[in-house]
The first five atom37 places (N, CA, C, CB, O) and aatype in JSON, in Angstrom:
{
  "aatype": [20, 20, 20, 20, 20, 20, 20, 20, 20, 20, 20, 20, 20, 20, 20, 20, 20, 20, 20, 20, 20, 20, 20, 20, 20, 20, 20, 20, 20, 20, 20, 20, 20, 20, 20, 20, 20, 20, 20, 20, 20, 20, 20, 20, 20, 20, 20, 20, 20, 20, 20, 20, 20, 20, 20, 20, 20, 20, 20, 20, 20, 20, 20, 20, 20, 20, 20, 20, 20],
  "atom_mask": [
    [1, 1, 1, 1, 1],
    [1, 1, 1, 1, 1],
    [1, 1, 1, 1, 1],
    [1, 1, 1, 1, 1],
    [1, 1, 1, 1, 1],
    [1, 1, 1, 1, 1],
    [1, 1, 1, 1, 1],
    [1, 1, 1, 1, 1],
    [1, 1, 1, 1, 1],
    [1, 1, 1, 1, 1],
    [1, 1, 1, 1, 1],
    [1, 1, 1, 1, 1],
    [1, 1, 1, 1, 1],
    [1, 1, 1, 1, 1],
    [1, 1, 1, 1, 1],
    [1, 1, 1, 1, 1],
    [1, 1, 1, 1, 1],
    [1, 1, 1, 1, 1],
    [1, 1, 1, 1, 1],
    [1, 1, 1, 1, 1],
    [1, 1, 1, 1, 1],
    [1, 1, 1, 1, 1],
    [1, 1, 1, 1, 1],
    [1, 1, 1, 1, 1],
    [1, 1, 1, 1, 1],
    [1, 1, 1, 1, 1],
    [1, 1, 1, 1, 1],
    [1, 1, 1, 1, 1],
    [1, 1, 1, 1, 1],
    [1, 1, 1, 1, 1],
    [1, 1, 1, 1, 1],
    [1, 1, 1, 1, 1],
    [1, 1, 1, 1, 1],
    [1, 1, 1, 1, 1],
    [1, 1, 1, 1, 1],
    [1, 1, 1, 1, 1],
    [1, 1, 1, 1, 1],
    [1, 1, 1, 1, 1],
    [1, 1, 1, 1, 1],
    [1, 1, 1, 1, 1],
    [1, 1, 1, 1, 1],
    [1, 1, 1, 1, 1],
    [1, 1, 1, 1, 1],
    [1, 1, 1, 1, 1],
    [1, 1, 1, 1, 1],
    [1, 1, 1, 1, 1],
    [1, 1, 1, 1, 1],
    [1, 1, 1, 1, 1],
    [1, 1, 1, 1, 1],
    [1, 1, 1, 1, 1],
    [1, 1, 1, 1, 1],
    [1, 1, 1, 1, 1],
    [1, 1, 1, 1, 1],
    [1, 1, 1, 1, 1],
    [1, 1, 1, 1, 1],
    [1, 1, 1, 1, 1],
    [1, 1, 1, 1, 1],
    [1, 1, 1, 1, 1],
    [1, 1, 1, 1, 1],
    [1, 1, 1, 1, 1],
    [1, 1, 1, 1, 1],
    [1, 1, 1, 1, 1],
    [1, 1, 1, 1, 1],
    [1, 1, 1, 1, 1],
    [1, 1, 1, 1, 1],
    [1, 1, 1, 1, 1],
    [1, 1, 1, 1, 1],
    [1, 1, 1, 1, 1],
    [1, 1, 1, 1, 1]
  ],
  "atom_positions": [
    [[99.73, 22.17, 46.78], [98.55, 21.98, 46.0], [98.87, 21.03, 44.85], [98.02, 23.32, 45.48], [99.92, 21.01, 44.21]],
    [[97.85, 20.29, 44.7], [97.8, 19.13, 43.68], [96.6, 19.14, 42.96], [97.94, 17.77, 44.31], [95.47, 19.03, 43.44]],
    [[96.99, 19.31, 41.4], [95.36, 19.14, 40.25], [95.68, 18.13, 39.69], [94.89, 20.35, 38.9], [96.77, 17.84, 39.19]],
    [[94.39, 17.3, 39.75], [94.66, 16.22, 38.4], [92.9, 16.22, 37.66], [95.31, 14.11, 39.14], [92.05, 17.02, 38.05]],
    [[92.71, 15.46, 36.88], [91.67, 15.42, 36.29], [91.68, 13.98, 35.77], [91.56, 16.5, 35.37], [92.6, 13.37, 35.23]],
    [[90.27, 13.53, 36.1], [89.97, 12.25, 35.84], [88.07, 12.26, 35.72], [90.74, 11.25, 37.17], [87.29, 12.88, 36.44]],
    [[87.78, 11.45, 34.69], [86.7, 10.96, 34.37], [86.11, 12.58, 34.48], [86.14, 9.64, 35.32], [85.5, 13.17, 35.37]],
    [[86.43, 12.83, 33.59], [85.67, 14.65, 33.67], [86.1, 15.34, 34.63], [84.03, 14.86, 33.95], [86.33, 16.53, 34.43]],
    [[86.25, 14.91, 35.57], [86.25, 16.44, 36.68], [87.66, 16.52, 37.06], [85.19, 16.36, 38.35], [88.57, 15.7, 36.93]],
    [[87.64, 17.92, 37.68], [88.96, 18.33, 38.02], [88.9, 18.21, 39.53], [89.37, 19.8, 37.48], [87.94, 18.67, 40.15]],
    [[89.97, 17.58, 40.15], [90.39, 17.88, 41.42], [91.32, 18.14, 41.83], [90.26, 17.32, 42.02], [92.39, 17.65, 41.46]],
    [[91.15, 19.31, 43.03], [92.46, 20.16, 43.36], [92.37, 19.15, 45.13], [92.18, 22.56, 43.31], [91.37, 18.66, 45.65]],
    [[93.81, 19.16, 45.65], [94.54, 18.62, 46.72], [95.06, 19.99, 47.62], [95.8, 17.62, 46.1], [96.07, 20.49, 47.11]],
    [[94.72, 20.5, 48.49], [95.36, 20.9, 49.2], [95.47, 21.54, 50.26], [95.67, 21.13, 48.83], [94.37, 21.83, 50.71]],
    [[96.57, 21.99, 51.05], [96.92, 22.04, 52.64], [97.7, 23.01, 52.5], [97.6, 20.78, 53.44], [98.5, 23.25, 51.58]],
    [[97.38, 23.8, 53.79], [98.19, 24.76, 54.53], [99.22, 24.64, 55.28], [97.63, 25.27, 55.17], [99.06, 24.36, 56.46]],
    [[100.71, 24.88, 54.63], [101.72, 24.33, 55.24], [102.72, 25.28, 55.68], [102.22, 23.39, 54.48], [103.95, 25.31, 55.73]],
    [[101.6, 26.17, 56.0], [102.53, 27.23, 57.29], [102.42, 27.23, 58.42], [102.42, 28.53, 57.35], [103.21, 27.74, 59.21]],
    [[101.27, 26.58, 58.72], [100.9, 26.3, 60.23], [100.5, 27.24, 60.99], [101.86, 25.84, 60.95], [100.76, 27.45, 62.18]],
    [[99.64, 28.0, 60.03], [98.91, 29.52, 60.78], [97.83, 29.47, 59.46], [100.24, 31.46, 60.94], [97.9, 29.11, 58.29]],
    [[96.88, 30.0, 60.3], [95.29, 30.39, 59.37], [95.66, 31.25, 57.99], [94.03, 31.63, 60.47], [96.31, 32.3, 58.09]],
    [[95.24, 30.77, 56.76], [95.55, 31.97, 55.34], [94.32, 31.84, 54.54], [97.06, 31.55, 54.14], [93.45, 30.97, 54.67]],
    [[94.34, 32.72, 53.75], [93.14, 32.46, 52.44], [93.81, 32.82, 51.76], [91.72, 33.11, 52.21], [94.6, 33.76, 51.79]],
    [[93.35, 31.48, 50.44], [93.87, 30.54, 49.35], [93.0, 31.28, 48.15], [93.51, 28.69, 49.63], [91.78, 31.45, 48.12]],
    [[94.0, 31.68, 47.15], [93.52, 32.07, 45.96], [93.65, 30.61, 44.56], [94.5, 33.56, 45.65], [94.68, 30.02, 44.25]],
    [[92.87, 30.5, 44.24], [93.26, 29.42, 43.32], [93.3, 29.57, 41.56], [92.28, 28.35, 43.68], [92.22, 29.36, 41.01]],
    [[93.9, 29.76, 41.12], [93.53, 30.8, 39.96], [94.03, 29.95, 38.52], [94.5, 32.49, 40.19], [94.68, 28.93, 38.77]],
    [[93.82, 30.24, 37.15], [94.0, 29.81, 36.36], [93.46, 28.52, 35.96], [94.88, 29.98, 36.41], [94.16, 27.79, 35.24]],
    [[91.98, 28.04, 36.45], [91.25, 27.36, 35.98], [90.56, 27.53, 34.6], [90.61, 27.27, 36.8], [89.76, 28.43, 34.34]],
    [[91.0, 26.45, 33.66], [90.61, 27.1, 32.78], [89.62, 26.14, 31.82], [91.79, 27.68, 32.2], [90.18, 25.11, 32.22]],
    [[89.08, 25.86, 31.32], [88.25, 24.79, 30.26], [87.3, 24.34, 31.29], [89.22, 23.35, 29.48], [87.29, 23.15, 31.62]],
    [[86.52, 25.16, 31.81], [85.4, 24.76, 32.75], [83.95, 25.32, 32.6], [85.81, 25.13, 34.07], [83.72, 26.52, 32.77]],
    [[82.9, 24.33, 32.25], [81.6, 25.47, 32.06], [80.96, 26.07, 33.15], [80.42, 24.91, 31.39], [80.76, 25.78, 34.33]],
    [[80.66, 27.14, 32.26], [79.77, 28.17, 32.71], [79.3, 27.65, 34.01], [78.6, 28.49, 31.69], [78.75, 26.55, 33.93]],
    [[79.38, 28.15, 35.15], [78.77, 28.3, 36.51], [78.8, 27.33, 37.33], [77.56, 28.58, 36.5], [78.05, 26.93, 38.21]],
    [[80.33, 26.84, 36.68], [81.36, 25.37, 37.62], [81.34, 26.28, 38.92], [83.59, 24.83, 36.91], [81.51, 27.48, 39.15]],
    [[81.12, 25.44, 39.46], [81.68, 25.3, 41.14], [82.82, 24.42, 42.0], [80.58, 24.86, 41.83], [82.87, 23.24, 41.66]],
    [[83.57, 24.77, 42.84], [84.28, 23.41, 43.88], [83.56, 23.33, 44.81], [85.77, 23.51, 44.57], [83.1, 24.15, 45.61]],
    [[83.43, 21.88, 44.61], [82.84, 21.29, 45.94], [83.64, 20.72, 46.54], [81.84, 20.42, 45.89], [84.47, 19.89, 46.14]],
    [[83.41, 21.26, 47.93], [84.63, 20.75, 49.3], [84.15, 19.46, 49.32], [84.55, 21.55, 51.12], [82.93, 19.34, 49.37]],
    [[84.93, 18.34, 49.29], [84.9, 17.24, 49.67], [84.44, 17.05, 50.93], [85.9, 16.79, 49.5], [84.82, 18.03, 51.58]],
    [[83.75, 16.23, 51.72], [83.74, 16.06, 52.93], [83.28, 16.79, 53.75], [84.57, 15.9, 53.22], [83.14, 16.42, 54.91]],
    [[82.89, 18.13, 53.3], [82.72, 19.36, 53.89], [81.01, 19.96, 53.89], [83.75, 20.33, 53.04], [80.55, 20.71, 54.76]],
    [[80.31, 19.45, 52.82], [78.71, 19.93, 52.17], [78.58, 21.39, 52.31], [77.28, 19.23, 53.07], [77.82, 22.17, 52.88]],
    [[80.11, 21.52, 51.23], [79.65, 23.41, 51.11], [80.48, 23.03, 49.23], [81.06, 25.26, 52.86], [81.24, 22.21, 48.7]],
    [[79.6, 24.34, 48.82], [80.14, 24.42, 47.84], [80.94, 25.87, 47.27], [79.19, 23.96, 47.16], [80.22, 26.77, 47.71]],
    [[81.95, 26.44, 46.59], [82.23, 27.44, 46.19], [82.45, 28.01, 44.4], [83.19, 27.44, 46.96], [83.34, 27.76, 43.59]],
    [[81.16, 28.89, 44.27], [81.57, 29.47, 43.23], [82.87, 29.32, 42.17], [81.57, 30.41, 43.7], [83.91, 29.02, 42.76]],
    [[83.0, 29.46, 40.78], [84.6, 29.78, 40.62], [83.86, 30.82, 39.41], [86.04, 28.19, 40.07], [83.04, 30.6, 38.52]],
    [[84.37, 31.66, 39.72], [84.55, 33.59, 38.89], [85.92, 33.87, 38.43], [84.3, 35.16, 40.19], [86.93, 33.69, 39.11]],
    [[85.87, 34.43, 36.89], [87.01, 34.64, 36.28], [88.39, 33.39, 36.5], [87.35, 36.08, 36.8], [89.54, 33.47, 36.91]],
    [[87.51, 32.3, 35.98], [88.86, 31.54, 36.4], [89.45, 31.12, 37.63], [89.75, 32.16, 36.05], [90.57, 30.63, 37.47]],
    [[88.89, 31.16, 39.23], [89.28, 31.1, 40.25], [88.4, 31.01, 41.4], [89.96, 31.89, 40.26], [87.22, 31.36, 41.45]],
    [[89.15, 30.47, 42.34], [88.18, 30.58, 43.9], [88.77, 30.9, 44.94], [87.54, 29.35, 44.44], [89.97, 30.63, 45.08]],
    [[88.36, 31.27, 45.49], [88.54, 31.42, 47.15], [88.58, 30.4, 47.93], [87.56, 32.1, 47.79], [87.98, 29.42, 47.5]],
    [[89.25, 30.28, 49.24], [88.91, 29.48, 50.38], [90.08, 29.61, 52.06], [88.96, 27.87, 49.6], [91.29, 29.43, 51.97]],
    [[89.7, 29.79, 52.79], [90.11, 29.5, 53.91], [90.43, 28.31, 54.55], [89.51, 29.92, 54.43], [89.71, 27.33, 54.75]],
    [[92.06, 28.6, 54.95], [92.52, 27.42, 55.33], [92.9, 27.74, 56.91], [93.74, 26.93, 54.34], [93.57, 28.72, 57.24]],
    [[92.15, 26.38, 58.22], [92.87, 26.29, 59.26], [94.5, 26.31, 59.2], [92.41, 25.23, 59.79], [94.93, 26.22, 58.05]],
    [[95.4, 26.39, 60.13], [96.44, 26.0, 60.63], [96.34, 25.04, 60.43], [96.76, 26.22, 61.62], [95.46, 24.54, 61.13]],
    [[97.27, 23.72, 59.14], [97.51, 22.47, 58.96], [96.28, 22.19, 57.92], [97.58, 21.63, 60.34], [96.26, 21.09, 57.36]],
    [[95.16, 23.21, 57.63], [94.02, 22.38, 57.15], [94.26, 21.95, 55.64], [92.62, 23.21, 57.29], [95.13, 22.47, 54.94]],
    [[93.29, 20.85, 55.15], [93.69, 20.02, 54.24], [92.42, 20.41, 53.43], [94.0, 18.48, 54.67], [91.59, 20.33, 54.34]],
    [[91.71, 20.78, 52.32], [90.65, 20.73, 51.45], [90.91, 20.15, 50.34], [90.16, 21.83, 51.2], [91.85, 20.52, 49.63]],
    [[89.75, 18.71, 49.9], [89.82, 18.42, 48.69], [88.7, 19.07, 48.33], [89.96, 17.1, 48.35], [87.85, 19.38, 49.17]],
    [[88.55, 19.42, 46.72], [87.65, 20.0, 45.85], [87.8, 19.08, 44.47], [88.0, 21.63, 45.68], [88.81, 18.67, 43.89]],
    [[86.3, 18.92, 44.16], [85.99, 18.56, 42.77], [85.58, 19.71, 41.87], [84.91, 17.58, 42.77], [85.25, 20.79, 42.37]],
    [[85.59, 19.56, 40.9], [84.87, 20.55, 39.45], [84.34, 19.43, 38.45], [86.27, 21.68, 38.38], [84.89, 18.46, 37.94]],
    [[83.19, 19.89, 38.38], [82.91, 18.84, 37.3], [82.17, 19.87, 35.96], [81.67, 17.44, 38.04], [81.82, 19.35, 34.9]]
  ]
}
């Protein structure tokens, strides 16, 4: 996993590199307003972030970028 932040928003980088299906906790987001979401890149879904964090499911090998703005 990779965060960087540019022109306001935050984006997280990352892939499942066990090579079997997992769900991804992402946690310690922090300086984000009220009722930020990640949006899957590429994907036209978006996910919540509660207490600082999100959820997500990763294929075997799968890759998700996410923005926060």
């Amino acid at each position: 996993m990779l965060l960087k932040r540019q022109g306001g928003a935050t984006y997280i980088f990352a892939v499942d590199m066990r090579g079997t299906a997992t769900h991804a906790t992402f946690g310690g987001l922090t300086n984000l307003p009220p009722g930020a979401q990640a949006v899957v890149i590429g994907e036209s879904r978006q996910i919540p972030i509660s207490g600082a964090a999100f959820e997500d499911d990763f294929a075997a090998w799968g890759v998700h970028l996410y923005r926060i703005q």
